[in-house]
mmCIF file of the N, C-alpha and C atoms, coordinates in Angstrom:
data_MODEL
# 
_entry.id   MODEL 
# 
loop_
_atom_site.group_PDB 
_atom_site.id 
_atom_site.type_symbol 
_atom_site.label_atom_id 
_atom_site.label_alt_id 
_atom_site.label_comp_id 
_atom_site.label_asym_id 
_atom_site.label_entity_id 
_atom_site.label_seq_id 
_atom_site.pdbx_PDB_ins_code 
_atom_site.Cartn_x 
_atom_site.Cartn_y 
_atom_site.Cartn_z 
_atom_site.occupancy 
_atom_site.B_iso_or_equiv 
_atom_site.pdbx_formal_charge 
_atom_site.auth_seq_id 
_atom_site.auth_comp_id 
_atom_site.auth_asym_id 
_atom_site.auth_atom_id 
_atom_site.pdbx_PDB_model_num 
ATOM 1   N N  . UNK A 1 1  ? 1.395   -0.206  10.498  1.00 0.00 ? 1  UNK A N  1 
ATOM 2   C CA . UNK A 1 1  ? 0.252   0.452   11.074  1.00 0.00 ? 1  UNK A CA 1 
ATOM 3   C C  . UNK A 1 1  ? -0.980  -0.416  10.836  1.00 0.00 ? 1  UNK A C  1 
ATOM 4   N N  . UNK A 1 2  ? -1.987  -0.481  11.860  1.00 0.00 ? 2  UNK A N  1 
ATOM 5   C CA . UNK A 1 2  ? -3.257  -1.517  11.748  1.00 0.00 ? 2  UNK A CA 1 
ATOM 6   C C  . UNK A 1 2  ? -4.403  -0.237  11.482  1.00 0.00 ? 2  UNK A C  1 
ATOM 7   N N  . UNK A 1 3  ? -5.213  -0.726  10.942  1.00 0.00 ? 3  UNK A N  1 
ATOM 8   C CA . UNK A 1 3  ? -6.480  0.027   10.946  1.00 0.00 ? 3  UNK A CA 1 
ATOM 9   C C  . UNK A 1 3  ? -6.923  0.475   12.164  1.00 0.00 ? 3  UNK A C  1 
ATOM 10  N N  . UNK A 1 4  ? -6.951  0.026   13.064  1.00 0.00 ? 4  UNK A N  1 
ATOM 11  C CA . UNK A 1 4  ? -7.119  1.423   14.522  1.00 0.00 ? 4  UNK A CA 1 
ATOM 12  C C  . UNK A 1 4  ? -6.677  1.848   14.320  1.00 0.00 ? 4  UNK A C  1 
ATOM 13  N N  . UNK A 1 5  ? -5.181  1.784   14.339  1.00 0.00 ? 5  UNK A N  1 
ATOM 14  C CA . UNK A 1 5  ? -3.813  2.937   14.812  1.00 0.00 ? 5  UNK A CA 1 
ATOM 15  C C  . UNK A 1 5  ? -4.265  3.880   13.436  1.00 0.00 ? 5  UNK A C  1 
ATOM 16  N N  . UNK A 1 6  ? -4.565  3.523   12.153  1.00 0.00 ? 6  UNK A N  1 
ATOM 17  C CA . UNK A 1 6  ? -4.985  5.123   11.769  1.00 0.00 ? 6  UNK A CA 1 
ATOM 18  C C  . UNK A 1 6  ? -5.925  5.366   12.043  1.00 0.00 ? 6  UNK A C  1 
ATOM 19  N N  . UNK A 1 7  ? -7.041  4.789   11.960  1.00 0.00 ? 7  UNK A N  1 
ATOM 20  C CA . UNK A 1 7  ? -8.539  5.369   12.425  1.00 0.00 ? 7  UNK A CA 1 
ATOM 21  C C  . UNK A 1 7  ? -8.376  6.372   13.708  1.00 0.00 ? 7  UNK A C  1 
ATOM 22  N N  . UNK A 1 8  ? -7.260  6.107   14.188  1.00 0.00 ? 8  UNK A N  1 
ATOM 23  C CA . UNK A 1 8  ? -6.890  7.136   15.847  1.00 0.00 ? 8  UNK A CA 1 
ATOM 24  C C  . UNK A 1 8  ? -6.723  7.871   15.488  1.00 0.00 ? 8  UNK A C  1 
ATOM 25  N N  . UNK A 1 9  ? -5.285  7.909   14.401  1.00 0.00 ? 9  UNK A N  1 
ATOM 26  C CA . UNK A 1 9  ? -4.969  9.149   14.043  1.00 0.00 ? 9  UNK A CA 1 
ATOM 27  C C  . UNK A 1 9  ? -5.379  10.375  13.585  1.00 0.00 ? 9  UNK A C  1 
ATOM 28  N N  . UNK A 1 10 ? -6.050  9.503   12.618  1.00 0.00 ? 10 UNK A N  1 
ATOM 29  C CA . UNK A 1 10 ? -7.328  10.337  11.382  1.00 0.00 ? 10 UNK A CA 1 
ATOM 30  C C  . UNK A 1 10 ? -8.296  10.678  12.361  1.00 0.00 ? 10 UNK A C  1 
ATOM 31  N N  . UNK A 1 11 ? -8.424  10.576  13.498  1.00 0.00 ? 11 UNK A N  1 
ATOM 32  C CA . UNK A 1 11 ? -9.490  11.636  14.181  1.00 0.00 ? 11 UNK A CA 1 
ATOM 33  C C  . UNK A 1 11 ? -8.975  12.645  14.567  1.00 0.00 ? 11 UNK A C  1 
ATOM 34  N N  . UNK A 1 12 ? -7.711  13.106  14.816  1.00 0.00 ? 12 UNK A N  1 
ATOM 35  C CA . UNK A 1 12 ? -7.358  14.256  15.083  1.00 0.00 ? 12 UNK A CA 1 
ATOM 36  C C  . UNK A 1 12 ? -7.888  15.613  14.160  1.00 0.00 ? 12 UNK A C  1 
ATOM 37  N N  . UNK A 1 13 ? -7.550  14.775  12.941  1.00 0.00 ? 13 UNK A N  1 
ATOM 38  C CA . UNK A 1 13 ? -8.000  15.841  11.936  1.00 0.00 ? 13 UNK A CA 1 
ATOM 39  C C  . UNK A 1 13 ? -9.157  16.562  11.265  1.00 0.00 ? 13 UNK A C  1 
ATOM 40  N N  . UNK A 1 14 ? -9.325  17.415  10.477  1.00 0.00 ? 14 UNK A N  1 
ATOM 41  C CA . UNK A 1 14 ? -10.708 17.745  9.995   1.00 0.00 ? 14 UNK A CA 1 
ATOM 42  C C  . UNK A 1 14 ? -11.356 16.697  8.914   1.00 0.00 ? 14 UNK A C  1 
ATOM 43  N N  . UNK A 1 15 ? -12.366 16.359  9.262   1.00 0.00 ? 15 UNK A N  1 
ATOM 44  C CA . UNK A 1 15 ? -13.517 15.583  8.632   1.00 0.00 ? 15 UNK A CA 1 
ATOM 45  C C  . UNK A 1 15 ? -13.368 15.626  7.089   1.00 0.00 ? 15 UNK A C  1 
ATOM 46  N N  . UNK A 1 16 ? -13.207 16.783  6.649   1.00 0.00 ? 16 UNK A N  1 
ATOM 47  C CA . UNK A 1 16 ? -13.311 17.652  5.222   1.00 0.00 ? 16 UNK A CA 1 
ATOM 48  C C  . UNK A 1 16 ? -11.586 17.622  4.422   1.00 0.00 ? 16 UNK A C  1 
ATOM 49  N N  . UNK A 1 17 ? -10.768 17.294  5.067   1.00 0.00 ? 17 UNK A N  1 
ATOM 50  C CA . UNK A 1 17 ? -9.027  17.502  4.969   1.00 0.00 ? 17 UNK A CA 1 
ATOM 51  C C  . UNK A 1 17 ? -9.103  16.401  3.591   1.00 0.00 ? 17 UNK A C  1 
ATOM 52  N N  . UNK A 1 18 ? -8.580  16.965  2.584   1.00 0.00 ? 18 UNK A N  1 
ATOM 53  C CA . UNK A 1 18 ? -7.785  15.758  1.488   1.00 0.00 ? 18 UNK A CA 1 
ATOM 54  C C  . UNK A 1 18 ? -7.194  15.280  2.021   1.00 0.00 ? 18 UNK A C  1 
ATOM 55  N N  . UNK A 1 19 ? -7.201  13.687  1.192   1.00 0.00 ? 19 UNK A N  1 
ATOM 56  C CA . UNK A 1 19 ? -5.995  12.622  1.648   1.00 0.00 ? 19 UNK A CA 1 
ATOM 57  C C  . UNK A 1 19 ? -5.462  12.744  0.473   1.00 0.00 ? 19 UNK A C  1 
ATOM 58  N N  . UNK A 1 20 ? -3.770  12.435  0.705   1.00 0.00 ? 20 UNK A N  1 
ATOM 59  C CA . UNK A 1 20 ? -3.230  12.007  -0.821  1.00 0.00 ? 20 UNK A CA 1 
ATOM 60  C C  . UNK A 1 20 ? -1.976  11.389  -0.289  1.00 0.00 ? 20 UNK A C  1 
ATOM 61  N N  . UNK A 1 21 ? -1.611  10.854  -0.869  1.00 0.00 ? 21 UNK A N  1 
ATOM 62  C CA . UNK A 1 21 ? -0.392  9.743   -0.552  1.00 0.00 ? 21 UNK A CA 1 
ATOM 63  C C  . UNK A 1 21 ? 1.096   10.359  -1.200  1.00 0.00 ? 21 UNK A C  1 
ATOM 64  N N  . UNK A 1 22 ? 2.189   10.077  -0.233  1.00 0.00 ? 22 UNK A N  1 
ATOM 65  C CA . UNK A 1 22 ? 3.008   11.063  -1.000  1.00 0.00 ? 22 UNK A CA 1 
ATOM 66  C C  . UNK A 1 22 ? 4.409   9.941   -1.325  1.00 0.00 ? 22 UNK A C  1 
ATOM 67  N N  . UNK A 1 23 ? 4.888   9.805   -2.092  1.00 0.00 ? 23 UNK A N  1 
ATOM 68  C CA . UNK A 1 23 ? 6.340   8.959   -2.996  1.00 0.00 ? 23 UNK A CA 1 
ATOM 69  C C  . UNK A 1 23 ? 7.267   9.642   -3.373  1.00 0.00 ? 23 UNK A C  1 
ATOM 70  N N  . UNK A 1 24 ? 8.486   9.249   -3.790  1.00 0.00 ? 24 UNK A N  1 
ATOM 71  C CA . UNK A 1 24 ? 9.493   9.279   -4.084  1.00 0.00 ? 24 UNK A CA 1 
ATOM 72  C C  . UNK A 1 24 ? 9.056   9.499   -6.098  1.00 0.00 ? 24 UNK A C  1 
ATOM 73  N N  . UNK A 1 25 ? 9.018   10.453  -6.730  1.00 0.00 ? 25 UNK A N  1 
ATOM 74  C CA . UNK A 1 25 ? 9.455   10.426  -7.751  1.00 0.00 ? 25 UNK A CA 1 
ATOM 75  C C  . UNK A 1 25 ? 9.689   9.599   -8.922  1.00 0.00 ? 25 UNK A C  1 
ATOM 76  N N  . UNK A 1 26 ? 11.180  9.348   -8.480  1.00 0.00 ? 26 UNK A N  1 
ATOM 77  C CA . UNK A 1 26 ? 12.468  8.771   -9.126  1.00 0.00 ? 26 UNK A CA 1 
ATOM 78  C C  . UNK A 1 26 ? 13.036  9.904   -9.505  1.00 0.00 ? 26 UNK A C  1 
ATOM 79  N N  . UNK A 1 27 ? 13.332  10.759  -9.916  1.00 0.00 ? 27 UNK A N  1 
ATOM 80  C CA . UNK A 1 27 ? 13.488  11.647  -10.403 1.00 0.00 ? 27 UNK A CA 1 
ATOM 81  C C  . UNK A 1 27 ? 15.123  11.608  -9.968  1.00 0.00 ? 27 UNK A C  1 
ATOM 82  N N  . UNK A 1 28 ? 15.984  12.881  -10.680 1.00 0.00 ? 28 UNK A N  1 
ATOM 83  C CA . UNK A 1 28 ? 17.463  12.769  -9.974  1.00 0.00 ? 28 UNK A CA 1 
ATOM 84  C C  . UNK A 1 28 ? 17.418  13.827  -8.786  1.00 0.00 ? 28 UNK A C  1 
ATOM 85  N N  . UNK A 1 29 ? 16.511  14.124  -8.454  1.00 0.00 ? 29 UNK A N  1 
ATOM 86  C CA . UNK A 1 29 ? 16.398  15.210  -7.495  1.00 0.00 ? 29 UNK A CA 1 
ATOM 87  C C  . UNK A 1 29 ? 15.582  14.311  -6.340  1.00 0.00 ? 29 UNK A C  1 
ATOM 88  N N  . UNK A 1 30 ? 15.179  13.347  -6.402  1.00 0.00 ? 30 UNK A N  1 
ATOM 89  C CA . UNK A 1 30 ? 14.385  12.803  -5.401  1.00 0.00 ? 30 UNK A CA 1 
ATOM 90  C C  . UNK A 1 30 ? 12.915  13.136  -5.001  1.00 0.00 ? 30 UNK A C  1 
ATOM 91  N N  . UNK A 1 31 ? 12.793  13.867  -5.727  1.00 0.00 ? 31 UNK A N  1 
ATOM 92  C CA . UNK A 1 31 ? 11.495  15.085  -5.370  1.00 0.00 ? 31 UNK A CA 1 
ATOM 93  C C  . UNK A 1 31 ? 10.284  13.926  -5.115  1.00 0.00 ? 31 UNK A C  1 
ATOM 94  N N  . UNK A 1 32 ? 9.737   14.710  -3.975  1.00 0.00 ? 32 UNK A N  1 
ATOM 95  C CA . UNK A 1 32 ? 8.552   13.986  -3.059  1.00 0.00 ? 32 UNK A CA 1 
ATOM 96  C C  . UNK A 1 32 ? 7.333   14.623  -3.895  1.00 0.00 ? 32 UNK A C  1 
ATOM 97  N N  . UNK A 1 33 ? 6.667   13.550  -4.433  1.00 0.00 ? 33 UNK A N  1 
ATOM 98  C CA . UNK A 1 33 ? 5.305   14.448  -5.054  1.00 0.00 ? 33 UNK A CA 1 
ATOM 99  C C  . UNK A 1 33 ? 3.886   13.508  -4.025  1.00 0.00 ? 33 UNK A C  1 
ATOM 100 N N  . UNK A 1 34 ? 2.831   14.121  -4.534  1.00 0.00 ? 34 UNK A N  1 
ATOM 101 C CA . UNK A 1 34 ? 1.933   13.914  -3.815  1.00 0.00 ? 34 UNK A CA 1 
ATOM 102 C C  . UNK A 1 34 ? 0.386   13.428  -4.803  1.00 0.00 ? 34 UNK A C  1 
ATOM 103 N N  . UNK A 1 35 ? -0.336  12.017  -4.876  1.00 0.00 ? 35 UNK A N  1 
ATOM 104 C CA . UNK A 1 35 ? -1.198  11.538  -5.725  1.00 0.00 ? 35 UNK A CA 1 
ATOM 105 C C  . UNK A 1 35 ? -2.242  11.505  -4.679  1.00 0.00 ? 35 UNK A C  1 
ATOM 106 N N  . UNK A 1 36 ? -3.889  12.069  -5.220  1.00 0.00 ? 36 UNK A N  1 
ATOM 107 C CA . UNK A 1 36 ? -5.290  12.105  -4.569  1.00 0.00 ? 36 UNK A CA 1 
ATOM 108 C C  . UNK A 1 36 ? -5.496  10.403  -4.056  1.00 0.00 ? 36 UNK A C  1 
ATOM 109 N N  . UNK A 1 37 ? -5.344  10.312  -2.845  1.00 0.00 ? 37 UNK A N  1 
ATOM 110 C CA . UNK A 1 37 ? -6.379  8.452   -2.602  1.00 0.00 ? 37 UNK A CA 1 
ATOM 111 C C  . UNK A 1 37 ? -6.937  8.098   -3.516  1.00 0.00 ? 37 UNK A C  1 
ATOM 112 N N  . UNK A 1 38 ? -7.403  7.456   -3.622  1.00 0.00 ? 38 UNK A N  1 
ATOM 113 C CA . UNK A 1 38 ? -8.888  7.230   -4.972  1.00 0.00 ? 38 UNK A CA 1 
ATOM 114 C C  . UNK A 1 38 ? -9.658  5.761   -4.763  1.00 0.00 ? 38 UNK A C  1 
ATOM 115 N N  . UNK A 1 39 ? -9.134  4.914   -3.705  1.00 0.00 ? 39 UNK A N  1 
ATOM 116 C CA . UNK A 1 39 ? -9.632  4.236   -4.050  1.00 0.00 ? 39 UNK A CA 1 
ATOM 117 C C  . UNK A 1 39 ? -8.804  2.866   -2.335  1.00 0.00 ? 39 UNK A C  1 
ATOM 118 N N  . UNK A 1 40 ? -9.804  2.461   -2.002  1.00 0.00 ? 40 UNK A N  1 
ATOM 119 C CA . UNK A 1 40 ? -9.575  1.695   -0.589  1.00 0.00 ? 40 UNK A CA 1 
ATOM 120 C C  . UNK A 1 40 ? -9.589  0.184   -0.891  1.00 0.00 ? 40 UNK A C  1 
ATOM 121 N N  . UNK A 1 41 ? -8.528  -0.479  -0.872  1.00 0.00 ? 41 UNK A N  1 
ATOM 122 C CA . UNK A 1 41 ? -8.988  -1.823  -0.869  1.00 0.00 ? 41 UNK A CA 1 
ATOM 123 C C  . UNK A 1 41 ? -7.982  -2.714  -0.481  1.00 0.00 ? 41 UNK A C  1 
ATOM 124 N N  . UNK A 1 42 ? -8.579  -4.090  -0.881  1.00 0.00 ? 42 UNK A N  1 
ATOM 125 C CA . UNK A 1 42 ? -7.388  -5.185  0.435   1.00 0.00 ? 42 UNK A CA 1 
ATOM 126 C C  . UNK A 1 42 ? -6.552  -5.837  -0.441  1.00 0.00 ? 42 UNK A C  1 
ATOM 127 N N  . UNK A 1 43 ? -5.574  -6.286  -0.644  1.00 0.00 ? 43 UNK A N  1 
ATOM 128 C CA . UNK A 1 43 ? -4.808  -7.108  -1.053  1.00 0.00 ? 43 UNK A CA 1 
ATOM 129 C C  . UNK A 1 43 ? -3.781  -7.839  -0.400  1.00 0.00 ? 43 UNK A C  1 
ATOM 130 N N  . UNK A 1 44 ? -2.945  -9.054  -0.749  1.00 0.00 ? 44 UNK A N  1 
ATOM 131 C CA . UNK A 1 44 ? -1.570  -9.871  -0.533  1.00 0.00 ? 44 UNK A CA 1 
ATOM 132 C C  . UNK A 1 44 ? -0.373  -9.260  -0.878  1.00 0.00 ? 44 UNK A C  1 
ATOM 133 N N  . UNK A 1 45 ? -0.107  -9.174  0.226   1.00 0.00 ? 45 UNK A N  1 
ATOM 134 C CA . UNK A 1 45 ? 1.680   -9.485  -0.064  1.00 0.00 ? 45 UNK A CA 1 
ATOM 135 C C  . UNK A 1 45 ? 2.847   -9.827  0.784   1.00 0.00 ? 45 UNK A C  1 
ATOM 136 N N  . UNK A 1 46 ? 3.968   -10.005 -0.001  1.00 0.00 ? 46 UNK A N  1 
ATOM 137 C CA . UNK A 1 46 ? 5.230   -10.584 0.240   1.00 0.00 ? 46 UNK A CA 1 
ATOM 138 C C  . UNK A 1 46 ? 6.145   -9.763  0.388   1.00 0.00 ? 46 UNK A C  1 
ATOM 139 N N  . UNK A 1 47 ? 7.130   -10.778 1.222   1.00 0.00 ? 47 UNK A N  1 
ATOM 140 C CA . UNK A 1 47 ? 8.552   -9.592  0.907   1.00 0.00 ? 47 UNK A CA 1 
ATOM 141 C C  . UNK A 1 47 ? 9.385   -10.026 0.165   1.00 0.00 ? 47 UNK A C  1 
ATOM 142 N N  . UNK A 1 48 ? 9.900   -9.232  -0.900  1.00 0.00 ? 48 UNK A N  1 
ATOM 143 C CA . UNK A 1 48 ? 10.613  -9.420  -2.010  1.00 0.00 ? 48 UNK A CA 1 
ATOM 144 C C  . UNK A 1 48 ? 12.010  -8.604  -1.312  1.00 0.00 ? 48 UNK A C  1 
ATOM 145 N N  . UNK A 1 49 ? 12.552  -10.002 -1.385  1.00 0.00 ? 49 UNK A N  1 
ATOM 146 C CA . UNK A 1 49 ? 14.259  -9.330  -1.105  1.00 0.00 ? 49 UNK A CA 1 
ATOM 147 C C  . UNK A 1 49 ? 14.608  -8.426  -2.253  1.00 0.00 ? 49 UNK A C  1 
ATOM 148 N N  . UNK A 1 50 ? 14.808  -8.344  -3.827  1.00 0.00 ? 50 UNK A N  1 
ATOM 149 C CA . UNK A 1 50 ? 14.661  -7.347  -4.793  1.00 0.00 ? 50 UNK A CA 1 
ATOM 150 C C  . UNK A 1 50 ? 14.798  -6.038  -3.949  1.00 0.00 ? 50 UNK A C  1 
ATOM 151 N N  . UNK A 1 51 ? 13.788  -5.726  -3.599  1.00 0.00 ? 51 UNK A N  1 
ATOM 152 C CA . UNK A 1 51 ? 12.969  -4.759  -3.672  1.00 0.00 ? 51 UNK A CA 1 
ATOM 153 C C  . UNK A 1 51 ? 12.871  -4.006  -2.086  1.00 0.00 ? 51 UNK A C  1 
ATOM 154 N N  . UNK A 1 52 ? 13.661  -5.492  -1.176  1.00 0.00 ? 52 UNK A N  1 
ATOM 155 C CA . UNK A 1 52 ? 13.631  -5.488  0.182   1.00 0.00 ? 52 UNK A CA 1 
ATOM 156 C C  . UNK A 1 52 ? 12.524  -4.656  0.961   1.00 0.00 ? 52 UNK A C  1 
ATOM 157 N N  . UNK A 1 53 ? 11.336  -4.479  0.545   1.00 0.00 ? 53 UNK A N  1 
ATOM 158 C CA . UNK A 1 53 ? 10.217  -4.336  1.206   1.00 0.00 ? 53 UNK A CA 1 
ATOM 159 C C  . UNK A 1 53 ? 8.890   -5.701  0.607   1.00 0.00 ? 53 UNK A C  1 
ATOM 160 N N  . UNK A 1 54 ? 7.293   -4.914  0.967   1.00 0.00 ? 54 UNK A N  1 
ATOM 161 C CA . UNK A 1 54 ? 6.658   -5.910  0.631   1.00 0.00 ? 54 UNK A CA 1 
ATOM 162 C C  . UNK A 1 54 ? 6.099   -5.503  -0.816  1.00 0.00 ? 54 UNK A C  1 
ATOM 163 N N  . UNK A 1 55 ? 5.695   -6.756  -1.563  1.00 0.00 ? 55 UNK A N  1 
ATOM 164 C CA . UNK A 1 55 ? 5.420   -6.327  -2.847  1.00 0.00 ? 55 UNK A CA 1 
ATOM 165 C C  . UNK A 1 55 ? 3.895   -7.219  -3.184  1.00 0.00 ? 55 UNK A C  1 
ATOM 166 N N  . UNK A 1 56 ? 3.545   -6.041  -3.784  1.00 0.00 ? 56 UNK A N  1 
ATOM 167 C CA . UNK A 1 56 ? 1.421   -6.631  -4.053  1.00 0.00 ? 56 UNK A CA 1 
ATOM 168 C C  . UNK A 1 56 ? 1.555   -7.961  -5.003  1.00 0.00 ? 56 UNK A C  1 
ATOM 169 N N  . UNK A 1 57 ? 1.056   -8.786  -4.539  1.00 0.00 ? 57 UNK A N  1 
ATOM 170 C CA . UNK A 1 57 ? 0.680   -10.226 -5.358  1.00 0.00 ? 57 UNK A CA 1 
ATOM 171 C C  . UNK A 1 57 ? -0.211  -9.675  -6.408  1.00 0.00 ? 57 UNK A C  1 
ATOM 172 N N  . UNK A 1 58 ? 0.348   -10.179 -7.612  1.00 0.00 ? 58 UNK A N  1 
ATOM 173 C CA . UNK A 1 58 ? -1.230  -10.360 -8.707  1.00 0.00 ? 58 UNK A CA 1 
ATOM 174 C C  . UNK A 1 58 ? -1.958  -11.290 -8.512  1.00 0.00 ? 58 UNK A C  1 
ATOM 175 N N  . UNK A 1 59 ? -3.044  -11.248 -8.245  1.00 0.00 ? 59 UNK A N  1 
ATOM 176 C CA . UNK A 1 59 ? -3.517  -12.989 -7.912  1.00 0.00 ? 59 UNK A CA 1 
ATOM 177 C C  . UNK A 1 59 ? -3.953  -13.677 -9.189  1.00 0.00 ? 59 UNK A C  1 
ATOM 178 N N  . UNK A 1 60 ? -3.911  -12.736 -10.253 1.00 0.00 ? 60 UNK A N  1 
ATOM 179 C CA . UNK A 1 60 ? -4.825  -13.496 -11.473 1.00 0.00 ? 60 UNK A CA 1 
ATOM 180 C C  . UNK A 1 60 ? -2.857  -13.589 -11.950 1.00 0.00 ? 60 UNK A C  1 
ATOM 181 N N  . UNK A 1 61 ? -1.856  -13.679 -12.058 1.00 0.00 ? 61 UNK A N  1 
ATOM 182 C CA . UNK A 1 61 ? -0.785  -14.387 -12.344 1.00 0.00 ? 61 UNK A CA 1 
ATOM 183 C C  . UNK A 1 61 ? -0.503  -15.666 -11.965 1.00 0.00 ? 61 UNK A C  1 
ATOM 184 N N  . UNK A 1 62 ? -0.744  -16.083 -13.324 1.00 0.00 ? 62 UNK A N  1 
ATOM 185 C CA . UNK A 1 62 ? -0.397  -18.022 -13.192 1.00 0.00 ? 62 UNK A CA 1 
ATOM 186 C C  . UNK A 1 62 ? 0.916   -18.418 -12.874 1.00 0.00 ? 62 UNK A C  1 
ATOM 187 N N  . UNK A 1 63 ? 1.941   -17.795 -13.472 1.00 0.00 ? 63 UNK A N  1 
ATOM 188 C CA . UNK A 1 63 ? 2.928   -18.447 -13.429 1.00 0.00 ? 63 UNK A CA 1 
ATOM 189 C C  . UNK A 1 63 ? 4.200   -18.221 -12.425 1.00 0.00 ? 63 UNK A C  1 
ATOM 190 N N  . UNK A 1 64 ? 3.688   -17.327 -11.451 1.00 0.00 ? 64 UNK A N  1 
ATOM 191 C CA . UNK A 1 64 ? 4.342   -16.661 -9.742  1.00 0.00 ? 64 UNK A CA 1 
ATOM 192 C C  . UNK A 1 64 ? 4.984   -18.047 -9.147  1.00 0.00 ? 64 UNK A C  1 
ATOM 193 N N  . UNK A 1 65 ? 3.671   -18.839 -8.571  1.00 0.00 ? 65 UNK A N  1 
ATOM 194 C CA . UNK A 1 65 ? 4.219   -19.913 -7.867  1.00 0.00 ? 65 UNK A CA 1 
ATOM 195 C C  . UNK A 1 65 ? 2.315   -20.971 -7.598  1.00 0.00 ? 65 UNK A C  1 
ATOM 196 N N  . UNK A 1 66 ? 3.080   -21.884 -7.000  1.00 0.00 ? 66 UNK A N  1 
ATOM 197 C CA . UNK A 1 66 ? 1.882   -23.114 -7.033  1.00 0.00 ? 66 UNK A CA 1 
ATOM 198 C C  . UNK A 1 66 ? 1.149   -22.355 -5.225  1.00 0.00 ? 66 UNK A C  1 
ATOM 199 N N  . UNK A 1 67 ? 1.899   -21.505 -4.610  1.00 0.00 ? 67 UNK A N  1 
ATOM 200 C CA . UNK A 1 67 ? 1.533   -21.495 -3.401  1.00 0.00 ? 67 UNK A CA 1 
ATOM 201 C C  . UNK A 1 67 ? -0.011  -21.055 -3.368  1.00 0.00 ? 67 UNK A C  1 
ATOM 202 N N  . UNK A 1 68 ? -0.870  -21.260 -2.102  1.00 0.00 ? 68 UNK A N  1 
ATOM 203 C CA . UNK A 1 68 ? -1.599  -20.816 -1.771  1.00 0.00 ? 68 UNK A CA 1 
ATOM 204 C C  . UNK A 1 68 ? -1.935  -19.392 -1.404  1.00 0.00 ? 68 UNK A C  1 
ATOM 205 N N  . UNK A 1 69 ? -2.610  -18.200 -2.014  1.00 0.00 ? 69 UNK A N  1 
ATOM 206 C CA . UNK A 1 69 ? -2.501  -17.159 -1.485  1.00 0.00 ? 69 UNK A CA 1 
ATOM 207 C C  . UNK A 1 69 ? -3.376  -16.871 -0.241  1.00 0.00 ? 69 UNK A C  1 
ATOM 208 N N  . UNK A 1 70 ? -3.902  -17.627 0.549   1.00 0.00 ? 70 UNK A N  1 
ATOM 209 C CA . UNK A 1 70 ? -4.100  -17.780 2.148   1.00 0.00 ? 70 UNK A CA 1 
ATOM 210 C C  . UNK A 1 70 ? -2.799  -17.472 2.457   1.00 0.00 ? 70 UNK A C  1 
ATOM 211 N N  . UNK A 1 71 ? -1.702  -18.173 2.451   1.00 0.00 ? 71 UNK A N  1 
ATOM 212 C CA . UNK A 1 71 ? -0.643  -18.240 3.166   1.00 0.00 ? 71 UNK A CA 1 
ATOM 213 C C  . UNK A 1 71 ? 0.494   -16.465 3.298   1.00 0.00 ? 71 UNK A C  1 
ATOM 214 N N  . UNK A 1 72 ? -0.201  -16.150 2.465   1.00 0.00 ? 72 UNK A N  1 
ATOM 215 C CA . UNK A 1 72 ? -0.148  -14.593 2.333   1.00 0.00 ? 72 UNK A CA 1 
ATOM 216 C C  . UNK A 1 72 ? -0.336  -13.665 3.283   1.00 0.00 ? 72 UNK A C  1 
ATOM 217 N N  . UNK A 1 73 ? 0.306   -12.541 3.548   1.00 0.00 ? 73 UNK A N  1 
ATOM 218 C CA . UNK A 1 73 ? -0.143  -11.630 3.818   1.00 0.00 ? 73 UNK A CA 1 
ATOM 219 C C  . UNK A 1 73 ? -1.292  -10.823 3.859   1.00 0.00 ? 73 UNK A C  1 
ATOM 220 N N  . UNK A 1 74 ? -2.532  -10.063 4.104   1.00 0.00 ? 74 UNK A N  1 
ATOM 221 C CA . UNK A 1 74 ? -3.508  -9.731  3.908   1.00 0.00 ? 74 UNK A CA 1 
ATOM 222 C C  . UNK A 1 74 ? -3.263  -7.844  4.168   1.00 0.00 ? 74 UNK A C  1 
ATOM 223 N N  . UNK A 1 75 ? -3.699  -7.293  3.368   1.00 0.00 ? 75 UNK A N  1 
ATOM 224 C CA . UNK A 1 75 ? -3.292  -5.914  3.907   1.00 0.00 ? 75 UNK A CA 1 
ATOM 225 C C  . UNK A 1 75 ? -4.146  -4.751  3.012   1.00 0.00 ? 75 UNK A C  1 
ATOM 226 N N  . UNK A 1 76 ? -4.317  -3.740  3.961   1.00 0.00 ? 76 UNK A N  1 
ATOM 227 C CA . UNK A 1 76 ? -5.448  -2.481  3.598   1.00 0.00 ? 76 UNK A CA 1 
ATOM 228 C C  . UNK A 1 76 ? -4.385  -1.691  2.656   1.00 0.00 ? 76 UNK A C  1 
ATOM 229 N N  . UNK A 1 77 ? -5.094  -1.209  1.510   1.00 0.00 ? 77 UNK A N  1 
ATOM 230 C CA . UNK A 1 77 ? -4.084  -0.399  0.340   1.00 0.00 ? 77 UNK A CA 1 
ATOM 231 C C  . UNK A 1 77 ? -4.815  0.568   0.149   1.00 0.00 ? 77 UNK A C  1 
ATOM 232 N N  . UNK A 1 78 ? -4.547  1.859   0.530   1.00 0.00 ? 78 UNK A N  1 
ATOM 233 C CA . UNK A 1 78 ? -4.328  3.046   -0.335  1.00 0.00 ? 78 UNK A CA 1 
ATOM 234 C C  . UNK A 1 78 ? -4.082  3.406   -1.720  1.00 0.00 ? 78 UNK A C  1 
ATOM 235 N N  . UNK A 1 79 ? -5.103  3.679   -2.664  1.00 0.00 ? 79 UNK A N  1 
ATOM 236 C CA . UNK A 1 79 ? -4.475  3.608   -4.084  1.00 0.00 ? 79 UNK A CA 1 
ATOM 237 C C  . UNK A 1 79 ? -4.714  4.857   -4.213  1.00 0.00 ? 79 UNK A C  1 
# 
């Protein structure tokens, strides 16, 4: 999703509506819980076969790799 495509979305709704982001647990039940936004900002990342999605770069970690983090991904985060 790009920042239009939600900015579209998010107009449907009320002005005043909580946001909160909703995850997986871990739990043995799977249970979907739900954490308040808190906080908007940009970061890098990769895709980590591991993990087989993308995973947030630390950028203050020295010892990751020599690469350039230009060559990165750039992306809007929900915290």
């Amino acid at each position: 999703m790009t920042v239009s495509e939600l900015i579209e979305e998010l107009q449907s709704f009320d002005d005043d509506m909580e946001v909160q982001f909703a995850y997986n647990y871990g739990d043995y039940w799977r249970t979907t819980v739900c954490k308040d936004v808190t906080d908007i900002d940009t970061g890098y990342v990769e895709y980590s076969e591991y993990h087989r999605m993308n995973k947030l770069i630390d950028e203050d970690e020295d010892d990751d790799t020599d690469e350039d983090i230009s060559t990165k991904k750039q992306v809007l985060i929900l915290r």
